[in-house]
Structures are given as C-alpha cells and as structure tokens.
N, C-alpha and C positions, 0 to 999 in steps of 0.2 A: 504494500500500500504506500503510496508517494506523501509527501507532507500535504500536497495538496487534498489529495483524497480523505484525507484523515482530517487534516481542518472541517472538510464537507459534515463528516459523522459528526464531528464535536459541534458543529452549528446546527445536523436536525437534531442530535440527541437535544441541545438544548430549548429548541423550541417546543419539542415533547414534552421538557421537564425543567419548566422555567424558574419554579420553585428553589431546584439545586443547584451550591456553588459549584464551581469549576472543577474543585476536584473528585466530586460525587458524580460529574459528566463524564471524565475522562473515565472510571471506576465502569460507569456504565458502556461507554464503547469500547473498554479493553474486556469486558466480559460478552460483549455483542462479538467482537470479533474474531473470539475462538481463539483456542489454544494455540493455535500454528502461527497466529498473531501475535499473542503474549511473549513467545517465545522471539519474535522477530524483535518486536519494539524491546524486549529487554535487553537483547541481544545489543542494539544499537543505541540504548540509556548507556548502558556497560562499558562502550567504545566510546562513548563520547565522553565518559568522566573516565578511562584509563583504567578502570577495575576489572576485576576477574569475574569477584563471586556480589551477591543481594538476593534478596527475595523477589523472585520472579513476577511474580504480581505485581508488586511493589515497585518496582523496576520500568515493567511495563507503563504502568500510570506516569511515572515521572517523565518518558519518553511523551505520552500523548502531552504534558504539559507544558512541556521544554518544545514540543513543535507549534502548538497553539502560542505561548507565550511567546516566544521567536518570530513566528508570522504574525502578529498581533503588531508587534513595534513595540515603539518605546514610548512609555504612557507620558499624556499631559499634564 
C-alpha cells in the first residue's frame, strides 16, 4: 500500500468514525488491513527509526501515523 493509499483509508476511516482521535483511526485501519499489512507497515516503522525488534501492532500504528502526520505538513 503507497503512502498515498493509506492517507485515502485514514480519511474514510475517519469520516466513519469522527468521534475518534487519530490514533484510534490508525488502530482501526491497521486492523482493516490485515495481517500481511501489519506486518508490512511494521516492517517499514522499524526501518525508519533503525531498530530491529517492537511490538508488531504497535509498530504498525506508528507507521500509519508517521505517514499521515508527514503528508499532513507542518501544523499552523
């Protein structure tokens, strides 16, 4: 899935569930998008801060957030 694609999810998840902050959105599209997902985005949280090992889940979400927050820019 491309940064872009994944931005897409994080904008309908959250018009599904406007209620939730950001990181109960990401929570919910790294659980929409399957294991084979989880595994990717952790994989590429892990490369981008230089570590080996984290909780795979846990991983994954920082990935969706660190791509949201990144294409987002830099707040006013």
């Amino acid at each position: 899935m491309t940064d872009e694609e994944l931005l897409v999810e994080v904008a309908l998840t959250r018009l599904d569930h406007p209620d939730l902050d950001l990181e109960e959105i990401a929570e919910l599209v790294v659980r929409k998008a399957g294991p084979d997902a989880v595994l990717e985005f952790a994989s590429r949280n892990l490369a981008e801060r230089r570590e080996l090992r984290a909780p795979m889940f846990a991983a994954a979400v920082e990935h969706v957030l660190r791509v949201v927050l990144t294409l987002r820019g830099p707040s006013d």
